[in-house]
Chimera marker file (.cmm) of the C-alpha trace (Angstrom):
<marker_set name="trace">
<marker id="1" x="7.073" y="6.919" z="5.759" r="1" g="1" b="0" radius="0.5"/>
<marker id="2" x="8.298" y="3.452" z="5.478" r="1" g="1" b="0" radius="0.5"/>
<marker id="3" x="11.734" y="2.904" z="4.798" r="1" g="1" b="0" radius="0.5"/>
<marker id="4" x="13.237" y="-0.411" z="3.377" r="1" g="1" b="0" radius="0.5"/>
<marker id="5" x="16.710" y="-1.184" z="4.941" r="1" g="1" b="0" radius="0.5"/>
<marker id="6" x="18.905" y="-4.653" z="4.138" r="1" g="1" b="0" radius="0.5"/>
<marker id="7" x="20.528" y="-6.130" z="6.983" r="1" g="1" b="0" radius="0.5"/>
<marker id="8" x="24.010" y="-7.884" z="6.262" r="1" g="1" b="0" radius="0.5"/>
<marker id="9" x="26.284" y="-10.175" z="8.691" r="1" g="1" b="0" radius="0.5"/>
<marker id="10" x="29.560" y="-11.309" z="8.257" r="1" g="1" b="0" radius="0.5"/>
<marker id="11" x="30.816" y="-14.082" z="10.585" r="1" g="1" b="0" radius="0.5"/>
<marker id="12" x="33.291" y="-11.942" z="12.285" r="1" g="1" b="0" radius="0.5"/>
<marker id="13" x="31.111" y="-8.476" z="12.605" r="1" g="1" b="0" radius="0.5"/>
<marker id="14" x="28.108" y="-6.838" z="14.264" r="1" g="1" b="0" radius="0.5"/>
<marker id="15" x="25.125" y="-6.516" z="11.700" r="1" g="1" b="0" radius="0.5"/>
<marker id="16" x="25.757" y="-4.042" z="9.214" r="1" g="1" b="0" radius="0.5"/>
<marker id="17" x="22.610" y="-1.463" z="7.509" r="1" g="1" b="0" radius="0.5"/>
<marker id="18" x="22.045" y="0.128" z="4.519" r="1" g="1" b="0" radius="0.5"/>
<marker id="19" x="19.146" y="2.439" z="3.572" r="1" g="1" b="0" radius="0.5"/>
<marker id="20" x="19.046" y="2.025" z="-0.076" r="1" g="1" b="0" radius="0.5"/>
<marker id="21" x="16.604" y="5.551" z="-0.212" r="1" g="1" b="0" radius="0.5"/>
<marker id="22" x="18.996" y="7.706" z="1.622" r="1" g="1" b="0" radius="0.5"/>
<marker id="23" x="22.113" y="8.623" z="0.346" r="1" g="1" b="0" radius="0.5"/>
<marker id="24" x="25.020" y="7.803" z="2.535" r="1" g="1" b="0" radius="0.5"/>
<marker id="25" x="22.672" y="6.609" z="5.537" r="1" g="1" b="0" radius="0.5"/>
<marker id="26" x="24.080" y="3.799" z="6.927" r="1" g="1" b="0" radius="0.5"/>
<marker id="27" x="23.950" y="2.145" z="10.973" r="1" g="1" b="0" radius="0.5"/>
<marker id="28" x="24.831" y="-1.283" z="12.501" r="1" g="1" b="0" radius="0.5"/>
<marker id="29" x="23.900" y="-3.144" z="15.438" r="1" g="1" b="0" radius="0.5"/>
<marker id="30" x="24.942" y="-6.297" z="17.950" r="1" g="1" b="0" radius="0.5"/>
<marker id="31" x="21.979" y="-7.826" z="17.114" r="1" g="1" b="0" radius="0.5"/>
<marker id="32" x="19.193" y="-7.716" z="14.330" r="1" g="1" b="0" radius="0.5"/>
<marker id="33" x="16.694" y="-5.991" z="16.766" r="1" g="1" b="0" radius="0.5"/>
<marker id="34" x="19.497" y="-3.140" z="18.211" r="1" g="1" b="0" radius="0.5"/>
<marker id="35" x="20.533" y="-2.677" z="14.145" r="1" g="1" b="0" radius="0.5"/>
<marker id="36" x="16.390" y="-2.090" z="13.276" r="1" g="1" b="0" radius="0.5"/>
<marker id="37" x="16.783" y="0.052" z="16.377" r="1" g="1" b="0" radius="0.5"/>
<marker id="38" x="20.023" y="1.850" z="15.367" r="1" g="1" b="0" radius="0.5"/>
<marker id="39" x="18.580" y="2.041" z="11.285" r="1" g="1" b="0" radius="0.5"/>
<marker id="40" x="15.851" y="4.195" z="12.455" r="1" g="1" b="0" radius="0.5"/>
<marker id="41" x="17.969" y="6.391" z="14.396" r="1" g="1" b="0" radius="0.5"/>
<marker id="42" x="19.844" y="7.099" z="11.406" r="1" g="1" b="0" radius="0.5"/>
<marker id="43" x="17.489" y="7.391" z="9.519" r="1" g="1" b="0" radius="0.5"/>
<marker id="44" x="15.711" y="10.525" z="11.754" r="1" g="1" b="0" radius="0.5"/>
<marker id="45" x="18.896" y="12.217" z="12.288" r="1" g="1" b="0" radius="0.5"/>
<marker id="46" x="19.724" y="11.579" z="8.569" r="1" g="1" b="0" radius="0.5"/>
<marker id="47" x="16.480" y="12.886" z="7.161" r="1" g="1" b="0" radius="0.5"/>
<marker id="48" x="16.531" y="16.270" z="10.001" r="1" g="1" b="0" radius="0.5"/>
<marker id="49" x="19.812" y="17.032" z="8.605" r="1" g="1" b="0" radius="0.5"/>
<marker id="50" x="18.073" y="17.176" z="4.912" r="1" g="1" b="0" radius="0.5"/>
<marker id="51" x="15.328" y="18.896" z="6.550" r="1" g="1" b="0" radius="0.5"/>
<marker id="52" x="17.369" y="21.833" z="8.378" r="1" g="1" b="0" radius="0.5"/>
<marker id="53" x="19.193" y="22.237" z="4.730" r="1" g="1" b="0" radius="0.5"/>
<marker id="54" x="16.403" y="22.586" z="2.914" r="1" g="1" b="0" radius="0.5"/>
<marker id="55" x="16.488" y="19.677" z="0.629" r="1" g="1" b="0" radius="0.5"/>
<marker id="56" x="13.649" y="17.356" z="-0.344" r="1" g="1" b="0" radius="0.5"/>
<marker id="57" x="13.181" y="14.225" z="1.785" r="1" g="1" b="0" radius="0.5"/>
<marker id="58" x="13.236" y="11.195" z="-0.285" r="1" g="1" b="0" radius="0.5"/>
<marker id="59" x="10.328" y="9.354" z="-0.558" r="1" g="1" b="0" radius="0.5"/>
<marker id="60" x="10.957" y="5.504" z="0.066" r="1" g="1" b="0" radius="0.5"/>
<marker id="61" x="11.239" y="3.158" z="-3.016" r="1" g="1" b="0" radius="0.5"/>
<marker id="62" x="9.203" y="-0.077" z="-2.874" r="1" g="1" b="0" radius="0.5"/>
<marker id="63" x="11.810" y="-2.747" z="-1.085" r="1" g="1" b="0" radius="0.5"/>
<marker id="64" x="10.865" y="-5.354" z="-4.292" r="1" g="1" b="0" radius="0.5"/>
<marker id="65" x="12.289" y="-2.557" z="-6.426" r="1" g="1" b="0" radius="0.5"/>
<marker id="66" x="15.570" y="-2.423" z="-4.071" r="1" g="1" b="0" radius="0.5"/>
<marker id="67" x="16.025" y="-6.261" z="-4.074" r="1" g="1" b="0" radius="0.5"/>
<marker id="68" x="16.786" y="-6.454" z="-7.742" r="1" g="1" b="0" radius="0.5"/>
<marker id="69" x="20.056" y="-4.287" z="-6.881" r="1" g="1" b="0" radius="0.5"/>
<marker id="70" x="23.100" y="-6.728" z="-6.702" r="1" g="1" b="0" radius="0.5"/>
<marker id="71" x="24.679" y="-4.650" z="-4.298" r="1" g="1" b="0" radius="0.5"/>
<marker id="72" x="22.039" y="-5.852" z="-1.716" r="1" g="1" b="0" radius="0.5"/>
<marker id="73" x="22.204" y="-9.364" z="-2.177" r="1" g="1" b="0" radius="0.5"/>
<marker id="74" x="21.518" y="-12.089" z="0.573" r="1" g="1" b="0" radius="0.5"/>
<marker id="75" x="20.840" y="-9.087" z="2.950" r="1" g="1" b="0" radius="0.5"/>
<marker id="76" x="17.954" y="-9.486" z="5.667" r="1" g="1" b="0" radius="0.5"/>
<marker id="77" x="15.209" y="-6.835" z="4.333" r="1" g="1" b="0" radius="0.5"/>
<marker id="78" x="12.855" y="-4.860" z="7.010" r="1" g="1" b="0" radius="0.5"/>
<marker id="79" x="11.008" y="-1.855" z="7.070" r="1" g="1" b="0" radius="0.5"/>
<marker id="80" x="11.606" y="1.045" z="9.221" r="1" g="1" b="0" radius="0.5"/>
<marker id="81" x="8.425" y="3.222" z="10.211" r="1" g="1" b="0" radius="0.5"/>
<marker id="82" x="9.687" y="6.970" z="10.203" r="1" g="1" b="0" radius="0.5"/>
<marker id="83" x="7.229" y="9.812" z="11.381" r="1" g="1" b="0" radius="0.5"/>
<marker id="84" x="8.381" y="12.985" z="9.929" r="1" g="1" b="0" radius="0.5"/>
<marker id="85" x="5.980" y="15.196" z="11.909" r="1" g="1" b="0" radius="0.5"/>
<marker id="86" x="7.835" y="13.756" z="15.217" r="1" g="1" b="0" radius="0.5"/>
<marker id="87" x="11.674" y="15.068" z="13.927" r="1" g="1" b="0" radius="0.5"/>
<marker id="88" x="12.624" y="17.971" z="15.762" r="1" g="1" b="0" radius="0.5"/>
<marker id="89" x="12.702" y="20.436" z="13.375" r="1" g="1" b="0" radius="0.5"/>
<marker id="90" x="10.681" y="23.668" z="14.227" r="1" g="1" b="0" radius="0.5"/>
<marker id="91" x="7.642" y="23.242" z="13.432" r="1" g="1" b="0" radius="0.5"/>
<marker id="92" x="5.524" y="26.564" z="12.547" r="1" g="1" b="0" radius="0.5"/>
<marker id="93" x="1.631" y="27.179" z="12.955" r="1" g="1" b="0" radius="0.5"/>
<marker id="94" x="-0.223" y="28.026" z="9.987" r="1" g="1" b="0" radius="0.5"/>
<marker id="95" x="-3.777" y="28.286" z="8.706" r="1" g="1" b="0" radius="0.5"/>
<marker id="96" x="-4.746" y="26.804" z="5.669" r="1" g="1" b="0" radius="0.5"/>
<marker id="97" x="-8.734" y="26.791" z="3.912" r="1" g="1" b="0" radius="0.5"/>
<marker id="98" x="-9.560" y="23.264" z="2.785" r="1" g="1" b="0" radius="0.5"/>
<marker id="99" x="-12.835" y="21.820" z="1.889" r="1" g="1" b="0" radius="0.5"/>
<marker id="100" x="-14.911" y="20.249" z="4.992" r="1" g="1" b="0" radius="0.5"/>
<marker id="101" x="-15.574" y="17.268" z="3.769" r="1" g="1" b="0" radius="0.5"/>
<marker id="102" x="-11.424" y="16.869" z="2.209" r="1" g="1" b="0" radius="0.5"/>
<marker id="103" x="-10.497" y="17.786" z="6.033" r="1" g="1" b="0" radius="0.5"/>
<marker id="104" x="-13.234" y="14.961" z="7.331" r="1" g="1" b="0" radius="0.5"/>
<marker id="105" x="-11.754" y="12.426" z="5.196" r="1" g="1" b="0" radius="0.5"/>
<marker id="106" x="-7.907" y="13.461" z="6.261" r="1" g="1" b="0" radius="0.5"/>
<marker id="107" x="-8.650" y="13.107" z="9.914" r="1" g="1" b="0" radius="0.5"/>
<marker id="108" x="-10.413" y="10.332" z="9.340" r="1" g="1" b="0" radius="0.5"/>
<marker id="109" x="-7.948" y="9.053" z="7.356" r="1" g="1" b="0" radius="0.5"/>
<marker id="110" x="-4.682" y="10.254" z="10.258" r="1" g="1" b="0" radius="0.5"/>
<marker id="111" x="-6.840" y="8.353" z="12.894" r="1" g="1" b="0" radius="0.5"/>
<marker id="112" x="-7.273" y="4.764" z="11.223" r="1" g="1" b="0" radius="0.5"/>
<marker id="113" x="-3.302" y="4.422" z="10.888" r="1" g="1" b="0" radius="0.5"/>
<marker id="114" x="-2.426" y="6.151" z="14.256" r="1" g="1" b="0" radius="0.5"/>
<marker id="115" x="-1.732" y="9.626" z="12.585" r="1" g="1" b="0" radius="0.5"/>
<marker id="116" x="-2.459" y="13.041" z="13.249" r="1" g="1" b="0" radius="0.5"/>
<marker id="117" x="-3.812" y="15.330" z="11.314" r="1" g="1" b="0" radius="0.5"/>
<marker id="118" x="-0.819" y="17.733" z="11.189" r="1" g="1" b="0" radius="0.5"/>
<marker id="119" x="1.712" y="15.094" z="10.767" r="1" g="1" b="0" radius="0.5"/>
<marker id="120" x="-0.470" y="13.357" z="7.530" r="1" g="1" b="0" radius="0.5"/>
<marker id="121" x="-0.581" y="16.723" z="6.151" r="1" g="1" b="0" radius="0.5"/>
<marker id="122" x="2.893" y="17.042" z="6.354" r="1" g="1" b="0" radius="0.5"/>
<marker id="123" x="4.121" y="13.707" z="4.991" r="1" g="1" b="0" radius="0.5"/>
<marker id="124" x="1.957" y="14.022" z="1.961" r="1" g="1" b="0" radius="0.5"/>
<marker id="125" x="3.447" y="17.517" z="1.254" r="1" g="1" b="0" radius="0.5"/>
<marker id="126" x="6.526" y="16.071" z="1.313" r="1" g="1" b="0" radius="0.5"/>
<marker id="127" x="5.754" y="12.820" z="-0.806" r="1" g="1" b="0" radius="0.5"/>
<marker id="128" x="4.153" y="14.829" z="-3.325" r="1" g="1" b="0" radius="0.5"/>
<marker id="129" x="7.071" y="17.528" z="-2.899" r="1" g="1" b="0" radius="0.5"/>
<marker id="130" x="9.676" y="15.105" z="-3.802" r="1" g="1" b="0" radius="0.5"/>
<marker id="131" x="7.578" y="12.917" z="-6.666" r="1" g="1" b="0" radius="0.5"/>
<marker id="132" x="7.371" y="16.464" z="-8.670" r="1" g="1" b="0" radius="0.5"/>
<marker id="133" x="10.421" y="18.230" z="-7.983" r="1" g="1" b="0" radius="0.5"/>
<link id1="1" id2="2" r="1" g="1" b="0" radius="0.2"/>
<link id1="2" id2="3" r="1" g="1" b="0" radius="0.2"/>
<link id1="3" id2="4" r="1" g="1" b="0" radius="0.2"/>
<link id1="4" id2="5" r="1" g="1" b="0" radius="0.2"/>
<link id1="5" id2="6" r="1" g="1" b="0" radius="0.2"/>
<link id1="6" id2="7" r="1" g="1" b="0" radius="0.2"/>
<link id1="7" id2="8" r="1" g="1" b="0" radius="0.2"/>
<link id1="8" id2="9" r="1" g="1" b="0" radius="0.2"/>
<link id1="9" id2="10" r="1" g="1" b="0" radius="0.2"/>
<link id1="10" id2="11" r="1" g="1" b="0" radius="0.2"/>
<link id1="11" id2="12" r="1" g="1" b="0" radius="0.2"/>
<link id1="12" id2="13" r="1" g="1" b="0" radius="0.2"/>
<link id1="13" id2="14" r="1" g="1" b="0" radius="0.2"/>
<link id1="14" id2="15" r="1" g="1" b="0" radius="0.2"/>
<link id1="15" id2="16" r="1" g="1" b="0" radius="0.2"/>
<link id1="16" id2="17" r="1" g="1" b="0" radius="0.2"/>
<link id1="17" id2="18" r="1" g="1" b="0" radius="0.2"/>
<link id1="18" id2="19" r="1" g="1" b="0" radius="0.2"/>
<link id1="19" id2="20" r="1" g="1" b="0" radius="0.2"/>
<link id1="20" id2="21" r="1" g="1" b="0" radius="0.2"/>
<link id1="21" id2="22" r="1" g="1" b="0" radius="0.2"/>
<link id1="22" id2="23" r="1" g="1" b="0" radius="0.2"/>
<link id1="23" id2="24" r="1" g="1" b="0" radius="0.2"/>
<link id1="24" id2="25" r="1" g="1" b="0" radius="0.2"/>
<link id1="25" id2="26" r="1" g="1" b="0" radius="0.2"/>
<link id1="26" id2="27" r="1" g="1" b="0" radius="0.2"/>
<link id1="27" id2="28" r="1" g="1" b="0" radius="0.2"/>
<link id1="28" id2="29" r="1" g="1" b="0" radius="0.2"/>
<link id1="29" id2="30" r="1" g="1" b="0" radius="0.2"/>
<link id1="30" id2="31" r="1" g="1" b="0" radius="0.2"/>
<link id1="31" id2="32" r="1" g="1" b="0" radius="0.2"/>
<link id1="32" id2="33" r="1" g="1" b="0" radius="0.2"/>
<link id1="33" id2="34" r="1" g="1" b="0" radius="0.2"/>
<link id1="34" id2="35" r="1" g="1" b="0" radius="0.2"/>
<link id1="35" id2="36" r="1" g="1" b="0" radius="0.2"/>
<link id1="36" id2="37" r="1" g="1" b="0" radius="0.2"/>
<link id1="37" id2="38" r="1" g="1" b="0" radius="0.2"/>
<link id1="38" id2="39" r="1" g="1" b="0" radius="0.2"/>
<link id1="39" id2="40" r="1" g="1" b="0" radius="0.2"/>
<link id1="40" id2="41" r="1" g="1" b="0" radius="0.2"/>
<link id1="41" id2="42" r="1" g="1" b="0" radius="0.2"/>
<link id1="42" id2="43" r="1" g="1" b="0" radius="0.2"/>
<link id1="43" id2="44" r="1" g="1" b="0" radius="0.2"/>
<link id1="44" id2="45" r="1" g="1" b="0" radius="0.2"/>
<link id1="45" id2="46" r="1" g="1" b="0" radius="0.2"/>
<link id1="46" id2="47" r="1" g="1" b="0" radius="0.2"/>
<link id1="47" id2="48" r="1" g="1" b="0" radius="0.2"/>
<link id1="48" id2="49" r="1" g="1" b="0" radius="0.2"/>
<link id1="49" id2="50" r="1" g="1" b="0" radius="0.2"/>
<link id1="50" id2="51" r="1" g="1" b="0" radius="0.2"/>
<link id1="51" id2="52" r="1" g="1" b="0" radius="0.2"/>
<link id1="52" id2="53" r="1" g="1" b="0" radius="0.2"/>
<link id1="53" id2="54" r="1" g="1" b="0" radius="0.2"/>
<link id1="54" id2="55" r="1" g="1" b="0" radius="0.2"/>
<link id1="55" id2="56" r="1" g="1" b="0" radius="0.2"/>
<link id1="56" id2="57" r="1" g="1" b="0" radius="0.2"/>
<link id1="57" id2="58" r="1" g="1" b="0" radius="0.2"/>
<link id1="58" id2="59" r="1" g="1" b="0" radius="0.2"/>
<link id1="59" id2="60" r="1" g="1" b="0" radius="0.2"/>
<link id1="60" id2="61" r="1" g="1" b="0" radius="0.2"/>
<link id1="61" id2="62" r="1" g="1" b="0" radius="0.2"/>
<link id1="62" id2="63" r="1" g="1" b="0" radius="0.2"/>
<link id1="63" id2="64" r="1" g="1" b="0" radius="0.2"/>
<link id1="64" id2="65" r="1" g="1" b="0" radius="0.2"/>
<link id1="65" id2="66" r="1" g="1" b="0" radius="0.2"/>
<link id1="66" id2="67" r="1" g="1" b="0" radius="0.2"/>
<link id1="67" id2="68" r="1" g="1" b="0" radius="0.2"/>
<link id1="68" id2="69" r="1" g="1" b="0" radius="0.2"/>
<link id1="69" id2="70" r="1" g="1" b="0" radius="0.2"/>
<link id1="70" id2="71" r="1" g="1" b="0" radius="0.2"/>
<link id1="71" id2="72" r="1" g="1" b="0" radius="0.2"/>
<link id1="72" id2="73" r="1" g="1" b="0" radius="0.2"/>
<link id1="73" id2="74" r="1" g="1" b="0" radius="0.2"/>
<link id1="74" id2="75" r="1" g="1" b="0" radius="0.2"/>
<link id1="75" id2="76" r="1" g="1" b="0" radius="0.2"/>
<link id1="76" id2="77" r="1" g="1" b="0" radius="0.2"/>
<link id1="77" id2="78" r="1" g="1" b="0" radius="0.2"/>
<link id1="78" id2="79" r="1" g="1" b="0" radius="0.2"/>
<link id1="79" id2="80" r="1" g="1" b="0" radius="0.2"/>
<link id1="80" id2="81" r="1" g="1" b="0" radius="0.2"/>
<link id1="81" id2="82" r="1" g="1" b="0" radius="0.2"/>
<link id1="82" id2="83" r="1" g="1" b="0" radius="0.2"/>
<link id1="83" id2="84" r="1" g="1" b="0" radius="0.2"/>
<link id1="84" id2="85" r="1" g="1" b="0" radius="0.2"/>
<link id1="85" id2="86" r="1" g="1" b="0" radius="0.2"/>
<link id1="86" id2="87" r="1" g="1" b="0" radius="0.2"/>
<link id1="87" id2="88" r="1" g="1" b="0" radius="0.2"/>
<link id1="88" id2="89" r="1" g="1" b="0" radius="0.2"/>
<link id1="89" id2="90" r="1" g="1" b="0" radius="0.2"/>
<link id1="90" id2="91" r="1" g="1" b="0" radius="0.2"/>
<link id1="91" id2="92" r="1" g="1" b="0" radius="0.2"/>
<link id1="92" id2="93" r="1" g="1" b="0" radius="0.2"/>
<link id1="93" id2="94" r="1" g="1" b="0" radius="0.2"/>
<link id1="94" id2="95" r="1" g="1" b="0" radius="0.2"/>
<link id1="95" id2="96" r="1" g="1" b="0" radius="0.2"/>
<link id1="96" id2="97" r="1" g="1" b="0" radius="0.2"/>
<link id1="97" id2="98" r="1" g="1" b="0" radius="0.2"/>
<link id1="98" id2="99" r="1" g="1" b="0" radius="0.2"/>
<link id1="99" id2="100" r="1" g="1" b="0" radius="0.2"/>
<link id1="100" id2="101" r="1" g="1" b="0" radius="0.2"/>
<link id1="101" id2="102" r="1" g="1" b="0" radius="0.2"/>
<link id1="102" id2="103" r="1" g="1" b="0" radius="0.2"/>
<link id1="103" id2="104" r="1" g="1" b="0" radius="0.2"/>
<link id1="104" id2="105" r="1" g="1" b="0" radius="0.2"/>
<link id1="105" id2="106" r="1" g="1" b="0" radius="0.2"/>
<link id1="106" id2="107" r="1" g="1" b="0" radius="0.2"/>
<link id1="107" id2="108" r="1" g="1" b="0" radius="0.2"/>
<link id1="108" id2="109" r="1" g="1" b="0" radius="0.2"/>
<link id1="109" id2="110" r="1" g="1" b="0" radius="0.2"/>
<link id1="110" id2="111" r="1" g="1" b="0" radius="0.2"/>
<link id1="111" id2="112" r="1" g="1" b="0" radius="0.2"/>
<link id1="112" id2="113" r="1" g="1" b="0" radius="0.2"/>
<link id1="113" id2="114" r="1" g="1" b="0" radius="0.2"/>
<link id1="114" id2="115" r="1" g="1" b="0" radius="0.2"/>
<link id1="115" id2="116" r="1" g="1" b="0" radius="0.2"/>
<link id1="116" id2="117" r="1" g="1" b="0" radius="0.2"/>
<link id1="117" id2="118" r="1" g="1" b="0" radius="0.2"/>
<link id1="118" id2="119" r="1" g="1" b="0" radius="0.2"/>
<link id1="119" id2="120" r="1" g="1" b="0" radius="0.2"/>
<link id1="120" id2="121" r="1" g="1" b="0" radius="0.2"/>
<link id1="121" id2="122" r="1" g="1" b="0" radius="0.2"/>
<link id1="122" id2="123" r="1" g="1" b="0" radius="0.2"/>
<link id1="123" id2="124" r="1" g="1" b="0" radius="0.2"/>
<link id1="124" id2="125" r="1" g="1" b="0" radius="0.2"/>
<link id1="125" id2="126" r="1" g="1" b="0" radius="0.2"/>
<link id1="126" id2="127" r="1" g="1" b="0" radius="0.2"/>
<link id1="127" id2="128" r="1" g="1" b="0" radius="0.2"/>
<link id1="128" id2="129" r="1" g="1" b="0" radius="0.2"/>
<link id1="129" id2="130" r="1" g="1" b="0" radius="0.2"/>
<link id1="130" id2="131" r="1" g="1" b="0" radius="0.2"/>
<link id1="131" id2="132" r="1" g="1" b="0" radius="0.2"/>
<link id1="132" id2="133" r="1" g="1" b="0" radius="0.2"/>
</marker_set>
């Protein structure tokens, strides 16, 4: 999942984040690079936390959409890659019947954008999961 963050400075601070998708996720940083760094961190530990209580992950809101909020004004905008299949949460091994030629086109699919077939699975669960709760 991509996240959009917005990146603000003040004269007389470190960078500041906000993840406008995650409640009460927020980071900083020294410089722009260590606050990317620093978002994405708090993002993972942010979203395990969700995880580990049971609660839906959100699924990211188009940054466009975001920068139309006033609250997030002249703010540096980035996007933060987030693999959920990679968050330590325990992960459990299951078997599953799915057409051949649905499976084909997954792993086909998980290996043209550096994926794997357990963690695609898993984030479309979870962005279909939280588009119909």
């Amino acid at each position: 999942m991509r996240y959009p963050i917005v990146i603000h400075k003040d004269s007389d601070s470190d960078y500041g984040v906000t993840v406008p998708d995650v409640e009460g996720c927020f980071s900083a940083g020294e410089t722009l690079e260590e606050a990317i760094d620093m978002a994405r961190e708090a993002i993972e530990c942010h979203l395990e936390g969700m995880l580990m209580d049971g609660e839906a992950i959100p699924v990211p809101t188009s940054m466009e959409a975001h920068q139309q909020n006033k609250d997030y004004s002249n703010g540096i905008w980035a996007l933060v890659d987030i693999d959920l299949s990679k968050l330590p949460v325990k992960s459990k091994r299951v078997n599953i019947t799915i057409p051949e030629r649905l499976l084909n086109a997954v792993d086909q699919y998980a290996k043209k954008h550096g994926e794997t077939r357990s963690g695609l699975l898993a984030h479309a669960v979870t962005e279909y999961m939280s588009a119909h709760r």
